[in-house]
NUTOR-405711 format. One line per field, with one value per residue (C-alpha): residue number from 1; x, y, z; residue in three letters. Coordinates in nm, 3 decimals, m for minus. Example, Ala and Ser with C-alpha at 12.3 -4.5 7.8 and 13.67 -1.06 7.14 Angstrom:
# residues 2
num	c(1	2)
xx	c(1.230	1.367)
yy	c(m0.450	m0.106)
zz	c(0.780	0.714)
residuo	c(ALA	SER)
This chain:
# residues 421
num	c(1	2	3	4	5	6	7	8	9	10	11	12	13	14	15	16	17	18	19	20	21	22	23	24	25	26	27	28	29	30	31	32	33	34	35	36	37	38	39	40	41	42	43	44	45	46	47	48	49	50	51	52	53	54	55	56	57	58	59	60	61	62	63	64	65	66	67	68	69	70	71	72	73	74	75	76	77	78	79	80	81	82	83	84	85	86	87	88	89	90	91	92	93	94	95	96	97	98	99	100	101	102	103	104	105	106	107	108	109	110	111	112	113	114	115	116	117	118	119	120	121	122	123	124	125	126	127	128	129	130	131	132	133	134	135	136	137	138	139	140	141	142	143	144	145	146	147	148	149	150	151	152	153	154	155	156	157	158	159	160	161	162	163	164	165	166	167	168	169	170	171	172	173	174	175	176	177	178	179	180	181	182	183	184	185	186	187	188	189	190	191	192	193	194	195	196	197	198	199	200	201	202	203	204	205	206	207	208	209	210	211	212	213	214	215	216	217	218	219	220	221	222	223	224	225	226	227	228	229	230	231	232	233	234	235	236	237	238	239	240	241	242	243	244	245	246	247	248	249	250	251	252	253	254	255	256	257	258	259	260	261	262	263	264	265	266	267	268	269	270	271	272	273	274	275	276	277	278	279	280	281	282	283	284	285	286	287	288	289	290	291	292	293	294	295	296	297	298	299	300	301	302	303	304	305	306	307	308	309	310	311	312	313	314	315	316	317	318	319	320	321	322	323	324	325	326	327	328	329	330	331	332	333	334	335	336	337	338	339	340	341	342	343	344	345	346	347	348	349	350	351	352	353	354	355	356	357	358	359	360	361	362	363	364	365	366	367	368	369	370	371	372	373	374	375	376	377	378	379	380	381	382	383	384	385	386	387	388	389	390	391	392	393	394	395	396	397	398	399	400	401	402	403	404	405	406	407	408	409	410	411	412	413	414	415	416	417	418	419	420	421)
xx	c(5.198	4.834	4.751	4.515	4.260	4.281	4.246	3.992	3.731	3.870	3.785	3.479	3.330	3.450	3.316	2.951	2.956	3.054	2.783	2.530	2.613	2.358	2.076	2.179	2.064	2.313	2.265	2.390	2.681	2.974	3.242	3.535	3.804	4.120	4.152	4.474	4.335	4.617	4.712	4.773	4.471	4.520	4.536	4.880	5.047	5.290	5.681	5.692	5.359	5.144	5.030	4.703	4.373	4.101	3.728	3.427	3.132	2.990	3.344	3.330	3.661	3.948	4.197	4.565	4.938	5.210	5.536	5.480	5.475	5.258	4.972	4.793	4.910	5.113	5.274	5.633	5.638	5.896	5.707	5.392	5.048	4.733	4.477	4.124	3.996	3.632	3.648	3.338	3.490	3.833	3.967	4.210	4.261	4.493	4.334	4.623	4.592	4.553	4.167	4.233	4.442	4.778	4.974	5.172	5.490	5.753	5.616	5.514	5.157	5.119	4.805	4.454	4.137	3.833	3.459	3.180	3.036	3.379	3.349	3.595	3.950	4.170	4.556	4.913	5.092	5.403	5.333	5.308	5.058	4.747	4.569	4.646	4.800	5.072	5.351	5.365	5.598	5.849	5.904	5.600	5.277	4.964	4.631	4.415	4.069	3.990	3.620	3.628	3.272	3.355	3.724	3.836	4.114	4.084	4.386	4.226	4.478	4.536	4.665	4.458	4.714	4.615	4.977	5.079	4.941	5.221	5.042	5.226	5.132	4.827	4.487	4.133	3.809	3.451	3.202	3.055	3.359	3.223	3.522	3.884	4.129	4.465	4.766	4.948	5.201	5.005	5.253	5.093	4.731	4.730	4.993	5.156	5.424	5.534	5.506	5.366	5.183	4.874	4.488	4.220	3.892	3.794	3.425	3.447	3.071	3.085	3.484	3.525	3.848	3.876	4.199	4.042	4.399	4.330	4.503	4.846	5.177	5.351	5.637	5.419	5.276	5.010	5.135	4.821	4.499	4.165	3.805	3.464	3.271	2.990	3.229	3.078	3.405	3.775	4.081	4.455	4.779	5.010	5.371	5.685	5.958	6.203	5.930	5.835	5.487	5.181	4.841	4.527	4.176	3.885	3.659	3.346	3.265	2.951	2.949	3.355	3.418	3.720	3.807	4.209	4.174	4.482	4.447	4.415	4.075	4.149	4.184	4.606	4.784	4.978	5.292	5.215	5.229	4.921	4.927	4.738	4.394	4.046	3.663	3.350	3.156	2.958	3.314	3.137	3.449	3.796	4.080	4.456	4.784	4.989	5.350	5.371	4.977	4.871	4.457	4.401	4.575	4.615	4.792	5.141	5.427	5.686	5.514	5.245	4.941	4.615	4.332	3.951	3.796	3.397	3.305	3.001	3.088	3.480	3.597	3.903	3.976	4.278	4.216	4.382	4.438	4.366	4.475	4.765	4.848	5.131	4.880	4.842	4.740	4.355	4.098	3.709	3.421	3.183	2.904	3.213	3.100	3.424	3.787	4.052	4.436	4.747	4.928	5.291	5.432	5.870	6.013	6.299	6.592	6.397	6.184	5.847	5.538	5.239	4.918	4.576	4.238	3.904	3.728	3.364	3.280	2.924	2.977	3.382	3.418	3.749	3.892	4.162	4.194	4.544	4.509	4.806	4.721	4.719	4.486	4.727	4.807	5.102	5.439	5.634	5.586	5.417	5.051	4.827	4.479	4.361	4.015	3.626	3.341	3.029	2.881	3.184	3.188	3.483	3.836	4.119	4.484	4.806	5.069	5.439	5.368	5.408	5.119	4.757	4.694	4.840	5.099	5.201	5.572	5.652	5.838	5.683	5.412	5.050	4.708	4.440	4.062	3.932	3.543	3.474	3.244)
yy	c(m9.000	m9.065	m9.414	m9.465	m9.622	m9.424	m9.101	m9.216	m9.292	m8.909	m8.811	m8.947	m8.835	m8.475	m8.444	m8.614	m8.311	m8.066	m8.184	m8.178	m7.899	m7.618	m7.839	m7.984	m7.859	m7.681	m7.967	m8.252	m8.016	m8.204	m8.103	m7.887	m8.129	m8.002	m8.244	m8.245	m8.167	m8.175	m8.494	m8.736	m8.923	m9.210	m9.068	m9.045	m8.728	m8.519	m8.542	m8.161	m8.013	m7.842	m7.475	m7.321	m7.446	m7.202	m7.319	m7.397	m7.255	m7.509	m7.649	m7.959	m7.837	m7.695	m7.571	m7.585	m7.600	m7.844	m7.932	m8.289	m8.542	m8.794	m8.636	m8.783	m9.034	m8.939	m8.607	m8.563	m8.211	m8.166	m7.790	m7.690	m7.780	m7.709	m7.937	m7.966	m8.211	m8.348	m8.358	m8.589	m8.875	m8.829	m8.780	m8.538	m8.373	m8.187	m7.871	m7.698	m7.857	m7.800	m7.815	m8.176	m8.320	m8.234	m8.101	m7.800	m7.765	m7.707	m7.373	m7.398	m7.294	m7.111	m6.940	m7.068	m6.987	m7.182	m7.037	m7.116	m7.404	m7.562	m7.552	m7.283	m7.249	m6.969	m6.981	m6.820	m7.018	m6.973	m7.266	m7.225	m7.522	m7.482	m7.263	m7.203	m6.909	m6.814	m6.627	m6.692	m6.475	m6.673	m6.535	m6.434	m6.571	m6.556	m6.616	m6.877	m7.032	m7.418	m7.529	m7.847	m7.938	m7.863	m7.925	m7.640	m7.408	m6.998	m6.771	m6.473	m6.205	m6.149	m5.824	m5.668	m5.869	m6.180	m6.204	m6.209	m5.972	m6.013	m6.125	m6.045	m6.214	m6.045	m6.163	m6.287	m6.411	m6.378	m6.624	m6.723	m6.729	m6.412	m6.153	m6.156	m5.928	m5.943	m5.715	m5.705	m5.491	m5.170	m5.166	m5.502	m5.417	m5.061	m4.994	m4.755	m4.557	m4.574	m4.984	m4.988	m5.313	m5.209	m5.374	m5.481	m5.670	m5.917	m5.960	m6.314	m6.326	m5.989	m5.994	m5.658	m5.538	m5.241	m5.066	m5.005	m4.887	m4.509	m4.323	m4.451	m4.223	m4.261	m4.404	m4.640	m5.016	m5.217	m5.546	m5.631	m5.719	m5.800	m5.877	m5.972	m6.252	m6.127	m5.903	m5.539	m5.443	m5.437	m5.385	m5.295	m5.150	m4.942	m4.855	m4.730	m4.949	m4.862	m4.883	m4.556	m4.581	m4.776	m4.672	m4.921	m4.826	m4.958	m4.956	m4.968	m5.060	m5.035	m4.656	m4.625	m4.455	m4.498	m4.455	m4.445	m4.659	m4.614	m4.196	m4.030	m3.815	m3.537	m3.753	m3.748	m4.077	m4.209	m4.366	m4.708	m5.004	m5.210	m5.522	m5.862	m5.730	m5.942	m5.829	m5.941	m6.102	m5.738	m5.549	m5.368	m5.482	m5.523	m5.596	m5.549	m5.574	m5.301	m5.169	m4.835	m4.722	m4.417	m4.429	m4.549	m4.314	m4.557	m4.868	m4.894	m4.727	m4.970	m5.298	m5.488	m5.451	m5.621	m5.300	m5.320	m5.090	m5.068	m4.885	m4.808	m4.598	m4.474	m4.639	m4.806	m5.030	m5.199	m5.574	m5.712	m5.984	m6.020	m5.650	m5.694	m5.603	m5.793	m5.980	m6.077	m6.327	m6.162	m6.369	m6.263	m6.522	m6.426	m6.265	m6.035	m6.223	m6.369	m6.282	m6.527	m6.426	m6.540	m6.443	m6.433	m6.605	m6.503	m6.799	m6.655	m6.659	m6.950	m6.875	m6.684	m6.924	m6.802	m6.961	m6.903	m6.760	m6.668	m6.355	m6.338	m5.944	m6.003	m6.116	m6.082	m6.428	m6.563	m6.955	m7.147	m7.286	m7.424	m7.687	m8.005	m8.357	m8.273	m7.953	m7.694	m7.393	m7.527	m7.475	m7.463	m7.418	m7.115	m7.105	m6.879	m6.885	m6.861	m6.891	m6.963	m7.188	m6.918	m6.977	m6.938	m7.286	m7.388	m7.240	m7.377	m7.300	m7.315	m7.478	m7.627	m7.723	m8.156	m8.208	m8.103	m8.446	m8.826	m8.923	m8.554	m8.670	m8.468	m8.177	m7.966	m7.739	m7.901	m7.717	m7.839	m7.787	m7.629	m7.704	m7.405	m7.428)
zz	c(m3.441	m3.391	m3.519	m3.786	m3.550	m3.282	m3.566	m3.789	m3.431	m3.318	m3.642	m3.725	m3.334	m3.430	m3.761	m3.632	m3.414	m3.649	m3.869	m3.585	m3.391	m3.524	m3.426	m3.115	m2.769	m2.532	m2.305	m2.549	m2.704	m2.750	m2.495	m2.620	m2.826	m3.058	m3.387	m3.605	m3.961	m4.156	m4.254	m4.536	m4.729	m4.555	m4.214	m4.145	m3.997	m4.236	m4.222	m4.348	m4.155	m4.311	m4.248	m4.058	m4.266	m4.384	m4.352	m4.522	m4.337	m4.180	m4.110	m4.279	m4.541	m4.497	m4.727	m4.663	m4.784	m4.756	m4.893	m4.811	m5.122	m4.910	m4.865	m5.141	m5.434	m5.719	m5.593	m5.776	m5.831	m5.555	m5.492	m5.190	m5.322	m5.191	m5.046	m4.917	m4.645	m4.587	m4.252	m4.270	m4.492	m4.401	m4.753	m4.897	m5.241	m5.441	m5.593	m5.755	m6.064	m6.414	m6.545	m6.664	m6.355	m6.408	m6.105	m6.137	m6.322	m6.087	m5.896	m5.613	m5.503	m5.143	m4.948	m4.955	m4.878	m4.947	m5.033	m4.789	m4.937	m5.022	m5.403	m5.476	m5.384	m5.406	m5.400	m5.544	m5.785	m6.039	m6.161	m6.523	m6.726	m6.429	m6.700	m7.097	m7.238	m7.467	m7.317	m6.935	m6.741	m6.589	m6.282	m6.157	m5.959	m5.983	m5.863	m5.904	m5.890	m5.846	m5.885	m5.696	m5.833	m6.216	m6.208	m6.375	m6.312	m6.376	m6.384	m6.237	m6.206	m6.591	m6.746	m7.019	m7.258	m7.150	m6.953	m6.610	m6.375	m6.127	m5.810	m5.470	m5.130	m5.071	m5.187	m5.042	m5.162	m5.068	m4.950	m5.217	m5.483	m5.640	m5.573	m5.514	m5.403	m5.475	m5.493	m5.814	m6.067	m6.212	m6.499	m6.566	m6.478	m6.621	m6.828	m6.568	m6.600	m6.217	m6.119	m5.772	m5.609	m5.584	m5.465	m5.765	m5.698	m5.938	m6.001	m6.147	m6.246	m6.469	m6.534	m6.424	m6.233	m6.040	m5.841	m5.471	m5.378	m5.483	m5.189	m5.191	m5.208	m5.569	m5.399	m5.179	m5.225	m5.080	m4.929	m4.750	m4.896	m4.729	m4.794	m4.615	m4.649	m4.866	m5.042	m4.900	m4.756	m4.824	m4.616	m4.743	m4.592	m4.746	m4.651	m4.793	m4.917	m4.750	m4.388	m4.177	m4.084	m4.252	m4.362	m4.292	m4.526	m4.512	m4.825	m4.858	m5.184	m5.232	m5.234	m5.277	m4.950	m4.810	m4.436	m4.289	m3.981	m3.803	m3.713	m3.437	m3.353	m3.565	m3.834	m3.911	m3.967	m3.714	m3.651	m3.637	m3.833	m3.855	m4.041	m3.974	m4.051	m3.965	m4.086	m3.993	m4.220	m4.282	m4.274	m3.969	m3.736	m3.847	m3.599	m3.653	m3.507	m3.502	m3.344	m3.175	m3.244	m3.112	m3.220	m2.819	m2.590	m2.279	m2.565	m2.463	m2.692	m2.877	m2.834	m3.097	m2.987	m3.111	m3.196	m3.240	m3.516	m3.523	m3.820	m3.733	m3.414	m3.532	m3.208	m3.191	m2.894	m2.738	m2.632	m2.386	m2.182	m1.819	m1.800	m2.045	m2.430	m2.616	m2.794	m3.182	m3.452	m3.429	m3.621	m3.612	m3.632	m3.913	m3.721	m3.494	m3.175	m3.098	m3.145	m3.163	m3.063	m2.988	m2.614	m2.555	m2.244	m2.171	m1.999	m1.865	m2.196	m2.401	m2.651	m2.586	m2.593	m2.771	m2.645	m2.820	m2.668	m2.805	m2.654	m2.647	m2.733	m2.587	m2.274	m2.230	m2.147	m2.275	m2.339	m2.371	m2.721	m2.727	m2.431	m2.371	m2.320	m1.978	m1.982	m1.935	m2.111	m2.378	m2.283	m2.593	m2.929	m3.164	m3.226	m3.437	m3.534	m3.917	m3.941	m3.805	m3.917	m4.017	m3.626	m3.474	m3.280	m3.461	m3.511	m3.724	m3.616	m3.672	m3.405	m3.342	m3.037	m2.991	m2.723	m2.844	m2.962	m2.884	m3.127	m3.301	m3.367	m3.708	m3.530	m3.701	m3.781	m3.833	m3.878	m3.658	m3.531	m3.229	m3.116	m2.898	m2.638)
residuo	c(UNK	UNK	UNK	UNK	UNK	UNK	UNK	UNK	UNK	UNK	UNK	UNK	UNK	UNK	UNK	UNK	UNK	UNK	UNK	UNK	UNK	UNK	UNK	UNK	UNK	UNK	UNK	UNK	UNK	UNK	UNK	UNK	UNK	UNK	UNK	UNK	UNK	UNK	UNK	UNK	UNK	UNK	UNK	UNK	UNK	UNK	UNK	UNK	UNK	UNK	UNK	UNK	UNK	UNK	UNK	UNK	UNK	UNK	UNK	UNK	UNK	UNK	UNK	UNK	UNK	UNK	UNK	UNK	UNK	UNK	UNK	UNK	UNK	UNK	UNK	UNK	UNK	UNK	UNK	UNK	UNK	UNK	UNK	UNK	UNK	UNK	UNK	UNK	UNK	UNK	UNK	UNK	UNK	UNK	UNK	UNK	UNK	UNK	UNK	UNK	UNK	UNK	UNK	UNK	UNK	UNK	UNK	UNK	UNK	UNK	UNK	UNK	UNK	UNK	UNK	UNK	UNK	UNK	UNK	UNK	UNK	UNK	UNK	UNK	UNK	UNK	UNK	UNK	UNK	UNK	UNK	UNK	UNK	UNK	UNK	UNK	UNK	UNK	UNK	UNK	UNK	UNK	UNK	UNK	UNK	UNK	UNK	UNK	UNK	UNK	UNK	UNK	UNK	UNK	UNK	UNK	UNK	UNK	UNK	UNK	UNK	UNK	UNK	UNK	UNK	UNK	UNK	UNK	UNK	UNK	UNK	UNK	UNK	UNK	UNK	UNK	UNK	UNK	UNK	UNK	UNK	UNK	UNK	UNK	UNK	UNK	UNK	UNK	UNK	UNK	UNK	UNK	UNK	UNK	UNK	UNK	UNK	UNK	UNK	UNK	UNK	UNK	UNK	UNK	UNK	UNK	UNK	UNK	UNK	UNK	UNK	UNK	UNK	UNK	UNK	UNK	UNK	UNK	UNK	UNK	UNK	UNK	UNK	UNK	UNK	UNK	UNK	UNK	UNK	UNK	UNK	UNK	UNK	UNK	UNK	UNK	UNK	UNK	UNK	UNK	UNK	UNK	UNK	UNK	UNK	UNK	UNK	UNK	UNK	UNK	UNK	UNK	UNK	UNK	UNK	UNK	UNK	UNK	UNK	UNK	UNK	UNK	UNK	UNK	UNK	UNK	UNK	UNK	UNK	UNK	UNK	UNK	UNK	UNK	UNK	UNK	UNK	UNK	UNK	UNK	UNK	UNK	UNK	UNK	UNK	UNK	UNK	UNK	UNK	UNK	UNK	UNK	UNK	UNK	UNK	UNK	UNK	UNK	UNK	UNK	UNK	UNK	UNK	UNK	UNK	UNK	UNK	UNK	UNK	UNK	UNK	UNK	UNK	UNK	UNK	UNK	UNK	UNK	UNK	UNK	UNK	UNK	UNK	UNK	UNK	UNK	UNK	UNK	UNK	UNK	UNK	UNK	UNK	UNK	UNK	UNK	UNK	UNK	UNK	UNK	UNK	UNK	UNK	UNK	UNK	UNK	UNK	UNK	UNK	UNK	UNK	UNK	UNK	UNK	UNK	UNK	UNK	UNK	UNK	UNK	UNK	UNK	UNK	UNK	UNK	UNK	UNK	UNK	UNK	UNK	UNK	UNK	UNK	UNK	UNK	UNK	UNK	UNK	UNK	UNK	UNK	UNK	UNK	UNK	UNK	UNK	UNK	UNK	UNK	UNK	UNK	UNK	UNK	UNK	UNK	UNK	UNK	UNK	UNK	UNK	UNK	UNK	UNK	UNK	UNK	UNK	UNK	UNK	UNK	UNK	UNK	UNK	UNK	UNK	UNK	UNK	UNK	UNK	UNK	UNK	UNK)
């Protein structure tokens, strides 16, 4: 484990370049450096881990998820909570609470993301006393909204009864707090005969909800939900429950167009089954994994592949990685520059080793993000990326692996913090 000293200076030297970077010259750039972000209020490094963190734009919060009771005081719930970090001061909060402080009631609370300024936080809960209401559905989750400025707590997947509107894994949140998307029951959220999971975007500043999911088979469900930053564009996949193929759309939804992403020239679906998806901030770009594509003619057949949709050509392209595919985990930066990704490295029978790169799209230069003590690519372990500051400098990640930093002892899973060059 890293010791408080020796975290605190790492800390604090990372964070004063964080919070200098836009306005420092190239010359006097701080030199690449990986920081372990996901840690206790006091410094120390969880027992349980902690999952990948999402990002405030500038970088200085991040928002993740942890079944650990020491990361902050006073956590008995015995259930994950949610947390943001100031990666400036050093100090952690809970933010799956109850307007007036209370943490949550025995459900646990899982998937965050955090708006660009760091006020608002998103995140699943089935917890059951975060927000008031009468009747609340026992088993099911739902989505949240935590003003860390005000306090307050908003349910914001509610059925036209006030009740539960069933949330499923999927949701997202713009920029600026505005909209969510989330996936949830259309019994619930319609009054529906047939109960599919379906997508809805919340406009928390009017209160409107509308279903963006309007091409889906009766028999179908969206499990996949995406948005970008300043809420133009949406993603979602559909499959069928029982698997086959899946279908990726992009909505715009602004003028309600819709576009299937994974077809083939003419325009058919395909075979595949694209999941994982990542938009620009503009929703012009959108990468996606996806097993046995067919949109890209030279993409290998029965492998996962990592795809590269530009909207505003209809060109889908297969990234690879010093001239092979195999790759996944694809994250965009903000602006669509650069794409993060995981690589997969067989070591004979052991356990494949995924290592992390970032691809420059301008100039096709490519990094290392996921470097050892010692430099080297890492040898063990999983890694993924989850998210970029707005420039693109920095990139949060997710990783098992015991030797990005001095004193990672845990075992387990941690999120830390890239600073690209």
């Amino acid at each position: 484990m890293r010791t408080g000293t020796h975290r605190t200076a790492l800390a604090a030297g990372l964070a004063a370049g964080l919070i200098t970077l836009s306005s420092a010259t190239a010359s006097a750039a701080p030199p690449p450096t990986t920081e372990r972000i996901t840690l206790s209020a006091t410094g120390e490094q969880l027992e349980k881990g902690a999952g990948g963190a999402a990002l405030s734009a500038d970088g200085r919060y991040a928002a993740f998820v942890s079944d650990d009771s020491g990361v902050v005081p006073g956590d008995t719930n015995g259930v994950t909570d949610v947390f943001v970090r100031d990666l400036r001061r050093g100090t952690v909060e809970r933010v799956n609470v109850a307007t007036d402080g209370t943490q949550a009631d025995g459900g646990g609370s899982y998937r965050a993301q955090i708006s660009s300024d760091g006020r608002y936080v998103a995140f699943i809960s089935s917890a059951k006393n975060l927000d008031a209401w009468s009747d609340p559905d026992p088993h099911a989750s739902d989505l949240y909204v935590h003003d860390r400025r005000t306090g307050r707590t908003e349910r914001v997947s509610v059925a036209p009864d006030g009740g539960s509107a069933r949330v499923f894994d999927g949701f997202d949140m713009s920029a600026d707090g505005r909209y969510v998307a989330f996936t949830a029951s259309s019994q619930r959220m319609e009054g529906a005969a047939n109960d599919q999971i379906l997508g809805y975007v919340l406009d928390r500043r009017t209160g409107t909800v509308k279903k963006v999911s309007d091409h889906i088979p009766s028999d179908w469900y969206v499990f996949s939900i995406q948005l970008s930053a300043d809420g133009s564009h949406l993603t979602y996949v559909q499959r069928h429950p029982r698997g086959g193929r899946h279908e990726l759309w992009l909505v715009d939804l602004r003028s309600g167009e819709q576009k299937l992403v994974n077809a083939t020239p003419e325009g058919d679906p395909t075979n595949g089954s694209p999941l994982g998806a990542s938009l620009s901030a503009d929703g012009s770009l959108l990468a996606y994994s996806s097993f046995d594509e067919s949109t890209v003619p030279e993409a290998p057949r029965y492998t996962w592949e990592l795809y590269l949709f530009d909207s505003r050509t209809g060109r889908t392209r297969w990234v690879t990685h010093e001239g092979r595919g195999e790759l996944g985990g694809g994250v965009l930066s903000p602006d669509g520059r650069r794409l993060a990704y995981h690589t997969t490295t067989p070591l004979g029978d052991e356990p494949v080793i995924e290592n992390i790169h970032v691809r420059d799209l301008r100039t096709g230069r490519t990094q290392l993000v996921t470097r050892s003590l010692t430099g080297e690519p890492l040898a063990e372990g999983y890694s993924s990326p989850s998210a970029f500051s707005r420039d693109g400098r920095l990139l949060a990640f997710y990783s098992t692996a015991p030797d990005l930093v001095p004193g990672d002892t845990n075992d387990t899973g941690d999120g830390f913090l890239r600073l690209l060059r």
